[in-house]
Kinemage of the C-alpha trace (Angstrom):
@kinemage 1
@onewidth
@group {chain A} dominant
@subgroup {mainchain}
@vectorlist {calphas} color= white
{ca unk a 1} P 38.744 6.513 5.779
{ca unk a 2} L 37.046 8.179 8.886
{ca unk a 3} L 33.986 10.480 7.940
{ca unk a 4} L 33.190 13.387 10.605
{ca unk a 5} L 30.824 15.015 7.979
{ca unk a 6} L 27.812 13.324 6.555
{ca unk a 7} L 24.154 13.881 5.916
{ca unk a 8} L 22.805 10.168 6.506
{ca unk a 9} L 20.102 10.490 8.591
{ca unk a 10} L 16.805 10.580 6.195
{ca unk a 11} L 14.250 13.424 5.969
{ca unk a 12} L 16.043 15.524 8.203
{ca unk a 13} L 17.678 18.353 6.280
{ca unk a 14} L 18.640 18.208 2.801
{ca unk a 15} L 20.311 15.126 2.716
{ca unk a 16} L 19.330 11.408 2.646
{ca unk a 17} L 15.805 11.803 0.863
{ca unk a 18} L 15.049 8.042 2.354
{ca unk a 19} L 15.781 5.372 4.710
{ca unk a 20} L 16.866 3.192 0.875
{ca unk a 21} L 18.990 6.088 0.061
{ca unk a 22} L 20.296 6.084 3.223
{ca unk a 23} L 21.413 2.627 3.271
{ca unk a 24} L 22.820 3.043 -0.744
{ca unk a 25} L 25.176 6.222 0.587
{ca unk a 26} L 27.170 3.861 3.448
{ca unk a 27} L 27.152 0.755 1.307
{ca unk a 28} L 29.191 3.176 -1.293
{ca unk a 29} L 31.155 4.334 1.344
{ca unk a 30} L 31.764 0.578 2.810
{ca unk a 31} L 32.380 -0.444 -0.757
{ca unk a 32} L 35.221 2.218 -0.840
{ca unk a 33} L 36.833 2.077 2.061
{ca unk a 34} L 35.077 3.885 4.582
{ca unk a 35} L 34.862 2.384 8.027
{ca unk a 36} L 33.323 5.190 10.283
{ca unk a 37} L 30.990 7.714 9.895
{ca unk a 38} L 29.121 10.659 11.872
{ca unk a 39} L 26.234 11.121 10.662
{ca unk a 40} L 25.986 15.208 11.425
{ca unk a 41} L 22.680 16.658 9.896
{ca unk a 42} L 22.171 20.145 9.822
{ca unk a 43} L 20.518 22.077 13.004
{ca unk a 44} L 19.697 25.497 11.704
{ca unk a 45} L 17.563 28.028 14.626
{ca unk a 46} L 14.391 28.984 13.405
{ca unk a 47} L 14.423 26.677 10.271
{ca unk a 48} L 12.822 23.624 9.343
{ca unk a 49} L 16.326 21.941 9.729
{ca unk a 50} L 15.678 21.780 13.695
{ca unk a 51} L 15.738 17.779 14.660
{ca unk a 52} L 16.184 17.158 18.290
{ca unk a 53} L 18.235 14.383 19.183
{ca unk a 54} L 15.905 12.267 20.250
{ca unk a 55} L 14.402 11.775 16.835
{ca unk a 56} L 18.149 11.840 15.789
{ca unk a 57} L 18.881 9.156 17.790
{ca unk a 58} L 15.791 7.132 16.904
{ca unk a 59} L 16.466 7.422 12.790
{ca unk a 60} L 19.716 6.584 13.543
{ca unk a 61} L 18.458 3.098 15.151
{ca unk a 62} L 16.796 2.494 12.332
{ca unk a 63} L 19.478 3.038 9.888
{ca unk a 64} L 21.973 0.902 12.111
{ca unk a 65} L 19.583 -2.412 11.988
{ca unk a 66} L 18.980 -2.018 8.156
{ca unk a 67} L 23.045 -1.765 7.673
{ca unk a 68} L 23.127 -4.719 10.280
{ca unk a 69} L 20.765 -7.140 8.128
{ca unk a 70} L 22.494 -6.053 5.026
{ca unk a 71} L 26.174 -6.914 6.455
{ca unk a 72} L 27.337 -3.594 5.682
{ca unk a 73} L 29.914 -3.651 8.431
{ca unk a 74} L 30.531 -0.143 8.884
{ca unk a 75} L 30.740 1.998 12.672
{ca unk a 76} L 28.247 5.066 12.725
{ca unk a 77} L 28.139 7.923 15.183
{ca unk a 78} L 25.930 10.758 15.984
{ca unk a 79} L 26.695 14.200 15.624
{ca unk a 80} L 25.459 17.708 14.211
{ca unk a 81} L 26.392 20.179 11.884
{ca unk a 82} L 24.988 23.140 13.493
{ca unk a 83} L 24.693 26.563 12.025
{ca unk a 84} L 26.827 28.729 14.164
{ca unk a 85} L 24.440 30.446 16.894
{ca unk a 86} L 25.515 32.628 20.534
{ca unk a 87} L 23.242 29.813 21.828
{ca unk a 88} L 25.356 26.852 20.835
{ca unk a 89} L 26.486 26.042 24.205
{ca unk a 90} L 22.891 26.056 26.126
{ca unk a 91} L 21.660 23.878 22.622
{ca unk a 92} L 24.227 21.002 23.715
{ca unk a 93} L 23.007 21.449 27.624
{ca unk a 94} L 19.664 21.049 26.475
{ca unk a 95} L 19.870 18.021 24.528
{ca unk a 96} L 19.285 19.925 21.346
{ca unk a 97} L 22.229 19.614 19.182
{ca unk a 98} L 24.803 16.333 19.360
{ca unk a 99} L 28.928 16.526 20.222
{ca unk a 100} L 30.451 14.086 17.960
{ca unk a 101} L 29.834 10.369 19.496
{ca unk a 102} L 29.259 12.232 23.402
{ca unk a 103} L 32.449 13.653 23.368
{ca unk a 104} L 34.132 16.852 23.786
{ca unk a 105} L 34.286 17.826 19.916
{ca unk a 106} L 31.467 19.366 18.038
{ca unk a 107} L 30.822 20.658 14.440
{ca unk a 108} L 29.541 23.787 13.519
{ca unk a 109} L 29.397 26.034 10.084
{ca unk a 110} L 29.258 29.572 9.419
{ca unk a 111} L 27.241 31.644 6.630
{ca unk a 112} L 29.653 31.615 3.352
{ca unk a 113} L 29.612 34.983 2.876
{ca unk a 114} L 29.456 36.336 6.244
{ca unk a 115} L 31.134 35.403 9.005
{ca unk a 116} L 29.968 36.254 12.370
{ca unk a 117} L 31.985 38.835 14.578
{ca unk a 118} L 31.274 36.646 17.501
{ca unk a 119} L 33.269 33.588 16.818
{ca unk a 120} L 36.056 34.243 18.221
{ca unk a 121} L 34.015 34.039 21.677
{ca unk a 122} L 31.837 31.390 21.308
{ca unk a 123} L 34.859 29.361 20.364
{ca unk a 124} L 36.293 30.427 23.856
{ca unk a 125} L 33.196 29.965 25.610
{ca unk a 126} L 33.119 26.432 24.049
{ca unk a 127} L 36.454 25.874 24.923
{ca unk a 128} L 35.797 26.948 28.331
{ca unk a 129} L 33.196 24.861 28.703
{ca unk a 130} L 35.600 21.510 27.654
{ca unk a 131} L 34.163 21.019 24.028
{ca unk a 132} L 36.671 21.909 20.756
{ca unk a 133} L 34.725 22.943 18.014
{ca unk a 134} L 35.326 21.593 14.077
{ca unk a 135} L 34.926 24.698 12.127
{ca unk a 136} L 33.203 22.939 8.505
{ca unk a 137} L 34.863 23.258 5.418
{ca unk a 138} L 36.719 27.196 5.719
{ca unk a 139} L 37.771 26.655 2.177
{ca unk a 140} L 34.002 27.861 1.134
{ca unk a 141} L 33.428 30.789 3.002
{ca unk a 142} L 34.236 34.338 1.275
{ca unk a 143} L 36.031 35.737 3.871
{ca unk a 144} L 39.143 32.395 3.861
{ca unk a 145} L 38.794 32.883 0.335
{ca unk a 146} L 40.285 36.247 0.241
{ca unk a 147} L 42.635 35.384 2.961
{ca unk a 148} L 43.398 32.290 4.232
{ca unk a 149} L 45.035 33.246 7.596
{ca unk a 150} L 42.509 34.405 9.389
{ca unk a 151} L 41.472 30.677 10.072
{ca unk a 152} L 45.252 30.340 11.889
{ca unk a 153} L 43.677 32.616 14.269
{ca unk a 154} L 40.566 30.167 15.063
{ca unk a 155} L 43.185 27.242 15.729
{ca unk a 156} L 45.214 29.407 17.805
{ca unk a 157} L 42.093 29.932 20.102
{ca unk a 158} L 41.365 26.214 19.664
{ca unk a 159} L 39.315 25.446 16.976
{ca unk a 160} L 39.603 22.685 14.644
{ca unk a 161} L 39.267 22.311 10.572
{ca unk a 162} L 37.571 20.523 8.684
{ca unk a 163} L 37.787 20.459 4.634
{ca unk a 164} L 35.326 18.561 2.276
{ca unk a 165} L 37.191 15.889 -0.211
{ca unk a 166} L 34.702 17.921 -2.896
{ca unk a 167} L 36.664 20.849 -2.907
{ca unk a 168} L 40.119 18.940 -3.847
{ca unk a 169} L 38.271 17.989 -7.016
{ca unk a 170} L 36.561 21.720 -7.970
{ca unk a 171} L 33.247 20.303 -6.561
{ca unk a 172} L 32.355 23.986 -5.229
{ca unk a 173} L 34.499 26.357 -7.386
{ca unk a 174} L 37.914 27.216 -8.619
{ca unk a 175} L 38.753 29.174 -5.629
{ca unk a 176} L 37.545 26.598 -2.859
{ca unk a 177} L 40.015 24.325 -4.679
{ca unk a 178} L 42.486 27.052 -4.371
{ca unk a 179} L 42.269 27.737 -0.884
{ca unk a 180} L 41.739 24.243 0.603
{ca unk a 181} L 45.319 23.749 -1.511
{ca unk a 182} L 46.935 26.596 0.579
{ca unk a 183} L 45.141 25.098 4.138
{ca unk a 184} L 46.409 21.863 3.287
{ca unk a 185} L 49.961 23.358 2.106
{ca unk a 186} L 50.333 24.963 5.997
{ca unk a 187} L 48.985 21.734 7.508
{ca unk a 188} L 45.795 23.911 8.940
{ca unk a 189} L 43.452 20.914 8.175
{ca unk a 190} L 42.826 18.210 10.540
{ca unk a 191} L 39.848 16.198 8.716
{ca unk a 192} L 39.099 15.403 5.419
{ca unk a 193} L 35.113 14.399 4.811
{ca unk a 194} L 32.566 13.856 2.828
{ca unk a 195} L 29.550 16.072 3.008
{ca unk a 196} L 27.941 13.481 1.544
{ca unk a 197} L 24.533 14.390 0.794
{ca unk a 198} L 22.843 11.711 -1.743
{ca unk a 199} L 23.109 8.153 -3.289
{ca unk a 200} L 24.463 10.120 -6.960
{ca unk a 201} L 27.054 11.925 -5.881
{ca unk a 202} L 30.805 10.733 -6.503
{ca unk a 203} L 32.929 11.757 -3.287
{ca unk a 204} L 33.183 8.339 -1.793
{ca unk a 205} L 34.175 6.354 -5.300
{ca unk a 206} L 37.175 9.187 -6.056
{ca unk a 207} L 38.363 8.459 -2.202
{ca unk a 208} L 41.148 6.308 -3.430
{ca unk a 209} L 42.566 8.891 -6.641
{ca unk a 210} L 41.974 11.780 -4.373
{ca unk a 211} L 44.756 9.491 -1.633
{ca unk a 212} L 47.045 8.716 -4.007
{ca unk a 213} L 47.669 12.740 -4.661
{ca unk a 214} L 47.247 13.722 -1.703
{ca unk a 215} L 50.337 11.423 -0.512
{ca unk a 216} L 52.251 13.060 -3.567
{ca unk a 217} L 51.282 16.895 -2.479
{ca unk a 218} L 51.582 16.588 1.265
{ca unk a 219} L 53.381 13.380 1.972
{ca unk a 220} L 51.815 10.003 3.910
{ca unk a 221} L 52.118 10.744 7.048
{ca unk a 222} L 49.855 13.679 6.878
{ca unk a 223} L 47.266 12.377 4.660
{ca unk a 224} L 46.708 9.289 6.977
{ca unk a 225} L 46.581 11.564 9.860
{ca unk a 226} L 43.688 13.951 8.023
{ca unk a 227} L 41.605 11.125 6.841
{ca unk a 228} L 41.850 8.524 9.094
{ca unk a 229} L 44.211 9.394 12.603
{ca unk a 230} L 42.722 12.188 13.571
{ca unk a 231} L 38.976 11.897 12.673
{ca unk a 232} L 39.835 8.146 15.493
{ca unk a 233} L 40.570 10.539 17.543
{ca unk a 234} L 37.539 12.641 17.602
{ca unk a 235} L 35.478 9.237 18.298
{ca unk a 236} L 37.187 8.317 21.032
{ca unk a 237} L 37.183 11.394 22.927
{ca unk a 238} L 41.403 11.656 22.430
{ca unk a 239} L 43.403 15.105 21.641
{ca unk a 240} L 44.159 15.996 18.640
{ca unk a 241} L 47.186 17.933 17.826
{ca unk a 242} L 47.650 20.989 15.035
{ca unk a 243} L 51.398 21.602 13.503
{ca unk a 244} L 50.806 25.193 11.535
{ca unk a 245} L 53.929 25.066 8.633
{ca unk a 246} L 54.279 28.814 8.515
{ca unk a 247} L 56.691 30.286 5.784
{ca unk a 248} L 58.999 31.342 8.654
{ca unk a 249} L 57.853 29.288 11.925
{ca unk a 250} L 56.046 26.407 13.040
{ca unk a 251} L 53.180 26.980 15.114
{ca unk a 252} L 52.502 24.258 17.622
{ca unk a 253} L 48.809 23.524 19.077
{ca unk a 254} L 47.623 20.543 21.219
{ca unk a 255} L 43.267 20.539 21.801
């Protein structure tokens, strides 16, 4: 499995209380499979969850030579999840807040129970500007809740989706579970991740059930394209494309 949604780096956000812990979540994910991960702490404005990326890039150092003398042969990228902001743009110019592994793809999430008018042009001014965004886990917020649709209209304008493996298991409610069903159904998602936050929690050792039913549901192809093809991709800088199943048309989208 390719990750695109972690939180690795220690003493950074709310994830990874440790460099040990640190080390403990991607030996877990080695152990089961994994083989890449982006490491994509928050970046919230005017919170405590503000890293730059140069102390990003230095903690990430650090984790990388631990995982080295440990043999824990596993590939690990930097990234961000940043809380959507109008200022996204001049935050990657400045060195702020990390693209996925320097490329043109970054990750972003939106308040779950109120989603900004603005998207829809700050995804075209990131678009504009040569970067796709990875909308984080729609399955969560209120508003795809009560209708899952509107996120067709983000991928239209060229956004990407992301879903967490949590909410195929009920890990954030019954209707998260419901509505990532639906996404999946329509082939809306591109990524399946973690959101790994700690050393306890159980994503990483159901990776293999959560496969095997997702091949039954929604077929091979797709499942190895939403958990492994695609997140490749992302890495190395390559398009990745978006087939919509509508009820009465298929929707075709190439970022």
């Amino acid at each position: 499995m390719v990750d695109l949604h972690s939180h690795i780096i220690n003493e950074i956000d709310d994830g990874s209380r440790s460099l040990q812990e640190s080390i403990n979540i991607i030996n877990n994910a080695y152990i089961n499979g994994v083989t890449d991960i982006v490491l994509t702490p928050h970046y919230i404005e005017g919170s405590s969850y503000n890293a730059n990326n140069k102390l990003k890039r230095k903690k990430l150092e650090l984790i990388k030579k631990e995982i080295k003398k440990k043999k824990i042969n596993i590939n690990l990228y930097l990234g961000n999840e940043v809380m959507i902001t109008p200022d996204m743009l001049k935050l990657i110019e400045n060195d702020e807040i990390s693209v996925i592994n320097d490329t043109k793809y970054i990750l972003f999430e939106l308040p779950m129970n109120d989603i900004p008018n603005y998207i829809e042009d700050l995804i075209f001014e990131l678009k504009s500007a040569g970067i796709t965004p990875i909308i984080a886990h729609p399955e969560r917020y209120m508003q795809i809740k009560e209708d899952y649709t509107k996120a067709f209209r983000w991928i239209e304008l060229g956004a990407l989706l992301q879903s967490n493996l949590g909410s195929l298991y009920g890990k954030y409610g019954k209707e998260a579970k419901k509505t990532i069903h639906k996404l999946l159904k329509r082939h809306a998602i591109s990524f399946l991740s973690s959101d790994i936050h700690h050393d306890n929690h159980t994503t990483y050792s159901r990776i293999d059930s959560l496969k095997k039913e997702l091949n039954k549901k929604y077929g091979i192809n797709y499942t190895n394209e939403i958990m492994n093809e695609n997140g490749l991709k992302v890495i190395n800088n390559e398009n990745v494309e978006v087939n919509i199943i509508n009820k009465k048309s298929f929707l075709f989208f190439r970022k």
